[in-house]
N, C-alpha and C positions, 0 to 999 in steps of 0.2 A: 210325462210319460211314466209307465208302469216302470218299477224297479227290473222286474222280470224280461220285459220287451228291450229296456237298455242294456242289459249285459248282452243281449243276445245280440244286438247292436255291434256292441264295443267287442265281443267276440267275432263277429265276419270282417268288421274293418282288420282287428289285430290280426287275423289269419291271413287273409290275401288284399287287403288295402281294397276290394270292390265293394260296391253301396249293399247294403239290404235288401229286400223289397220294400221294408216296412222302416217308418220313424225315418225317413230322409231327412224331416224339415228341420231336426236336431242338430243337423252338422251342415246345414245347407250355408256357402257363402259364395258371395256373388254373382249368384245367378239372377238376381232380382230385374237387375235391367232385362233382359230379354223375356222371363218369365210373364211381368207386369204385363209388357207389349202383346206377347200372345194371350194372353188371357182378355185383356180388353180390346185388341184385334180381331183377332180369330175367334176364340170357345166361347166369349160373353157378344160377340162382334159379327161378323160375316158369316159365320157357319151358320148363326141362325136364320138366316133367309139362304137356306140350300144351295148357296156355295162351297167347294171346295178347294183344299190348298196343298202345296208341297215347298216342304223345308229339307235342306241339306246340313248336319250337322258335322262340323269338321272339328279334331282338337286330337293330341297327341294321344297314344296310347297310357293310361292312368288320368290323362287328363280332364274327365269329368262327362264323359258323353253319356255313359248307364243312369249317373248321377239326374244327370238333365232331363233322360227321359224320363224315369221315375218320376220328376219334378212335375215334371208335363202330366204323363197319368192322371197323376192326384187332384191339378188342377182339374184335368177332362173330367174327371168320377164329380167334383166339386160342381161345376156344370153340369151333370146329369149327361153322360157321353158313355157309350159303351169303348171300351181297351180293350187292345191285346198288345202285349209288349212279345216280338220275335227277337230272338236273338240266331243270325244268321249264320249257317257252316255250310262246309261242302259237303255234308254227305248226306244229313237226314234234311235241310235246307236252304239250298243253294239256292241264288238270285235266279239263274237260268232256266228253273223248273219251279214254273208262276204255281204246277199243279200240287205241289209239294208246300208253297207259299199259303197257296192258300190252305193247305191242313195244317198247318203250323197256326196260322192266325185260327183258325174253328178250334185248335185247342187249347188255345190261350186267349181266346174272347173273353173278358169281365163287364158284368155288367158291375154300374158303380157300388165301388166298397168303403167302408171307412180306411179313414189312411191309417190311423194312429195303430193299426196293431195287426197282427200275421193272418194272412187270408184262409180261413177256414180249407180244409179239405172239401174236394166239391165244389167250391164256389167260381172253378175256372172250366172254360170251354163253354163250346154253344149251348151244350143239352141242359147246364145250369141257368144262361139265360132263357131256356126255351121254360124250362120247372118253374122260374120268379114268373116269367109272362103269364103263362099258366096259373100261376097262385095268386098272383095278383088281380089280375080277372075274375077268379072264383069270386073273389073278396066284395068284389065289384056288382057281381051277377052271376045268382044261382041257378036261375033261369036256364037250362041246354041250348033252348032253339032261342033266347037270345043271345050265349056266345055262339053258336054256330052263325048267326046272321050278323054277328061281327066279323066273322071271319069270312063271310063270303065278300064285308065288304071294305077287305084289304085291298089294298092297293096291290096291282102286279108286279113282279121285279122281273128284269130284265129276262131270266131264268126262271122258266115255271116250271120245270122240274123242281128246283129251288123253292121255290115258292109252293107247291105241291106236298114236300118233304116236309117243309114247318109247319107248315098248316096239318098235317095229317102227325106228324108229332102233337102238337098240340093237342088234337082231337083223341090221340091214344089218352094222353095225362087225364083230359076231363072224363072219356071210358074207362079211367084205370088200368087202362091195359096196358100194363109197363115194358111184358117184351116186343110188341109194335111199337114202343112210344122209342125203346133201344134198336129197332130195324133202321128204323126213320134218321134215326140219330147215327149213326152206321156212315151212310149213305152221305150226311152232311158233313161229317168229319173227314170226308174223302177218300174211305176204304168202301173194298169192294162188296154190293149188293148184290142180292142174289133174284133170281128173276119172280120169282113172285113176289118180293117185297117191292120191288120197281115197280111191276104191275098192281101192286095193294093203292102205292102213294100216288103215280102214274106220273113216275119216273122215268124220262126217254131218254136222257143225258147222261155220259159217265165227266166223273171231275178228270180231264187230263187237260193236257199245254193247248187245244184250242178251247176250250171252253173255261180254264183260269181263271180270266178277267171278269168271264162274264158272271163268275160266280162271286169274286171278289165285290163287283158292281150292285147284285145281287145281296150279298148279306149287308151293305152299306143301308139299301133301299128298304130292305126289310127291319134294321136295329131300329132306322128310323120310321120308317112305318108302326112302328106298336110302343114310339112315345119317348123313345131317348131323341136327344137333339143330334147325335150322330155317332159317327165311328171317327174313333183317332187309330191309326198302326203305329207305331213305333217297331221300326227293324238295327238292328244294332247290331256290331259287330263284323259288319258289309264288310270290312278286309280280308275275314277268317276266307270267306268262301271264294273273294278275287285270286287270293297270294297263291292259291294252288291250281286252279283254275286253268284250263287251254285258253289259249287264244278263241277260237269257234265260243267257247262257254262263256269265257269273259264277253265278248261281241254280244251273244245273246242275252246275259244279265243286263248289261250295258240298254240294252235294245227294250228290253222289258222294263228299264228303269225309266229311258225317255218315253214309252209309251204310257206308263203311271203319271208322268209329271202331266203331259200331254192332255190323260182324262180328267186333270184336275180342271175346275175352270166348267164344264159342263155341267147340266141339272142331273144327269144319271147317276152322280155322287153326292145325294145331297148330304149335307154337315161334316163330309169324310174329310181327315187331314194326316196327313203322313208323310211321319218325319224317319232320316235315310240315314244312320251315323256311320261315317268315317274317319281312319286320323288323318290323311290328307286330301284336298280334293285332287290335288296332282298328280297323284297315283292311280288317282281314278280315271284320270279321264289321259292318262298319260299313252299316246299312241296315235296312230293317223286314222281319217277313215268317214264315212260319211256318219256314223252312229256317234264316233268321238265329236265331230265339230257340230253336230246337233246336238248333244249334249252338254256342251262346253257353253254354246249361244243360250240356254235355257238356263244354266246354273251360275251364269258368273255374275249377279247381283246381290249384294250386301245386304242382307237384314242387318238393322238399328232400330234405336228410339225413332230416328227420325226417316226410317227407310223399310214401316213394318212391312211391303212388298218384297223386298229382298227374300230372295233363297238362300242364300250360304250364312249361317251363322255361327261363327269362328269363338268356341268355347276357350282360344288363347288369348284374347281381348275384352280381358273383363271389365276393364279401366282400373285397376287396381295394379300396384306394384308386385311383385312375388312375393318380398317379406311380409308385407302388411296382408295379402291373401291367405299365408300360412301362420299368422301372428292367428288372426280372426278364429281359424278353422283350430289351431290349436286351443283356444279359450272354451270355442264350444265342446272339442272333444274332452275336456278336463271336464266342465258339465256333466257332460254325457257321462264319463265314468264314474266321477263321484256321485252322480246318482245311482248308476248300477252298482254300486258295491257301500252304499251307504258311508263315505267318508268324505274328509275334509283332507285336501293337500296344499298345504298354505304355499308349498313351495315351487308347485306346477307351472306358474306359470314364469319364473325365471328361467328354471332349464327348457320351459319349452320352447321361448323365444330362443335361447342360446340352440336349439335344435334347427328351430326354420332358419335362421342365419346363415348357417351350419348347411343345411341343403340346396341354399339358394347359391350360396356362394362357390360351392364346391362341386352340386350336381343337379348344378337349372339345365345343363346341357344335356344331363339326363331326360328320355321323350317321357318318364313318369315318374318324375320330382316328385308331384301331387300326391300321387297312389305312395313311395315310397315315404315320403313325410307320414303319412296317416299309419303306416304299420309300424313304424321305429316308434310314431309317438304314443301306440298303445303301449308297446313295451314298455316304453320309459315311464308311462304310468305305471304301470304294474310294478316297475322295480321301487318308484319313490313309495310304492303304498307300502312294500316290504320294509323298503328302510328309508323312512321320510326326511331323513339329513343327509338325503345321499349329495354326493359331490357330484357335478357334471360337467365337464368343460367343453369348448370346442373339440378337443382332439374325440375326447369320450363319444360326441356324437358323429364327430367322423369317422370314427370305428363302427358306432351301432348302424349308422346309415350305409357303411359297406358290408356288412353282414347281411342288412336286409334286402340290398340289394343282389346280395347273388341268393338270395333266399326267393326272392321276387321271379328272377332270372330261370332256376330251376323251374319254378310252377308254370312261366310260360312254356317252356320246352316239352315239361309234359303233356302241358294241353294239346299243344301244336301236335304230339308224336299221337295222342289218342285220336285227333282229328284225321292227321291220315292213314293210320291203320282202321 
């Protein structure tokens, strides 16, 4: 990894203890058993004969769920898979308004990127994938009235409004006409068109909560249509937008979730797989009702090694002890800095150990041990580099780990209070 790209690293961990987007694989530990499974399962596995899947991810708050999707990504782009990673709230995108869902996923679709380094500006939402389809075809065929007779002989997606809008995007890019090729793109991002642009593309649909799905279904049919092996979602952060949530909204999230898991399994999705992170499942499904015990019957099987059909995949069972989890992840994080800052810290790795001891022993009860371990142990690099003979004891780390925990503390509050203002 780049000097450059590592600090930038070791800079987001030491701020708020969450992943990157970029350079996961750096500090990645023990995700491998599950990772392995889905990758020779599912992305290199079933998805490619137009199956699709739904996974639940459960694991404490800090405790590695952003991590894992990430993880996922990289693989999907490895496989030739279009991403979009949603991070889920109540306001710009709650579970309960699929219409909103879906413009959340249109602008944060990627087509595959390299993992090792920061994703260009541009390179995310649909109008970027529609630009590479486009340039990639050029490359293909100069010919006009041979791609236009490529494109007549796409397959239809569910939504031919849908289906109308890319196709007539497309056809702007090969005219040049780039504010048609922005109407079109408008339209799929799920703000509002204006009536001649719908009559240009021959657009009869608006994107709202009945037509949703069928749009989600729709750009599934279409990533795969023009040569990716499919679509992975990654939604993350499914709490933010329950904890505040009515009863009526929750029910409906709830209702929109069993009907996702539901579409999976059919050909109308083909290669789609979408994974749901939560930190408990019991919170989720906590409550009576016909939506809760439908959901309850569809979710309560184990993914494993030996259970890759399982839905629930519990990122608190890694098989690995605590200490030895935060031993591991400490090693690499020392790595990881002495590469971004070009030095040697002979002594990193006794106080580090003396750190995860230190946390395991005093605040595994903590629901973000994990995330709190990884900002105390930026710091405490940062201090041995100043002064490399530093002293450090248990108590020393029991202090820096109660600092950063109400350091930790403060930042969620603020998020929570920006969420519902």
């Amino acid at each position: 990894m780049e000097r450059e790209l590592a600090r930038a690293v070791i800079n987001k961990l030491g701020s708020t203890g969450t992943p990157p987007e970029f350079g996961i694989e750096a500090f990645t530990v023990g995700l491998d058993r599950y990772l392995k499974v889905i990758e020779e399962e599912y992305l290199d596995g079933i998805l490619k004969f137009n199956l699709s899947s739904f996974k639940l991810i459960t694991g404490n708050y800090g405790g590695g769920k952003t991590h894992f999707l990430y993880s996922v990504r990289n693989l999907a782009f490895k496989h030739n898979y279009c991403v979009a990673y949603v991070s889920l709230n109540p306001t710009e995108c709650p579970f309960d308004k699929l219409e909103l869902v879906y413009k959340a996923v249109a602008l944060n679709l990627s087509a595959p990127q390299p993992t090792d380094a920061i994703l260009p500006l541009g390179e995310k939402g649909i109008d970027s994938v529609i630009r590479r389809w486009a340039r990639e075809w050029r490359k293909k065929e100069e010919r006009t009235e041979r791609l236009e007779s490529y494109l007549l002989d796409l397959p239809m997606t569910d939504s031919t409004s849908f289906f109308n809008a890319v196709r007539g995007a497309f056809q702007s890019l090969l005219a040049e006409d780039l504010e048609s090729f922005q109407e079109a793109v408008q339209w799929l991002k799920g703000e509002e068109a204006g009536r001649e642009t719908r009559a240009r593309f021959r657009i009869s649909e608006r994107i709202d909560k009945s037509t949703a799905f069928r749009m989600l279904r729709s750009l599934a049919q279409w990533v795969h249509a023009i040569g990716y092996r499919g679509l992975i979602l990654l939604f993350d952060e499914a709490e933010r937008g329950m904890s505040i949530a009515s009863a009526r909204d929750k029910r409906r999230a709830l209702d929109n979730l069993r009907q996702l898991v539901d579409e999976c399994g059919n050909s109308r999705l083909p290669g789609a797989m979408f994974f749901y992170a939560v930190p408990d499942d019991n919170l989720l499904l906590e409550g009576s009702g016909p939506v809760y015990e439908a959901l309850k019957q569809r979710l309560r099987s184990v993914f494993s090694e030996t259970n890759p059909v399982g839905v629930r995949i519990n990122l608190e069972e890694l098989g690995m002890e605590p200490v030895a989890f935060l031993e591991q992840l400490g090693v690499k994080l020392r790595m990881l800095f002495e590469q971004a800052y070009d030095v040697r810290l002979s002594g990193a790795e006794k106080v580090l150990k003396v750190l995860a001891q230190t946390a395991v022993e005093r605040f595994v009860l903590d629901v973000s041990y994990r995330r709190l371990f990884v900002v105390a142990a930026v710091e405490l690099l940062h201090r041995l580099k100043a002064e490399p003979n530093l002293s450090f004891t248990a108590r020393d780390a029991e202090k820096l780990l109660r600092v950063t925990t109400q350091k930790l503390v403060k930042q969620e509050q603020e998020a929570v209070e920006r969420e519902e203002f």
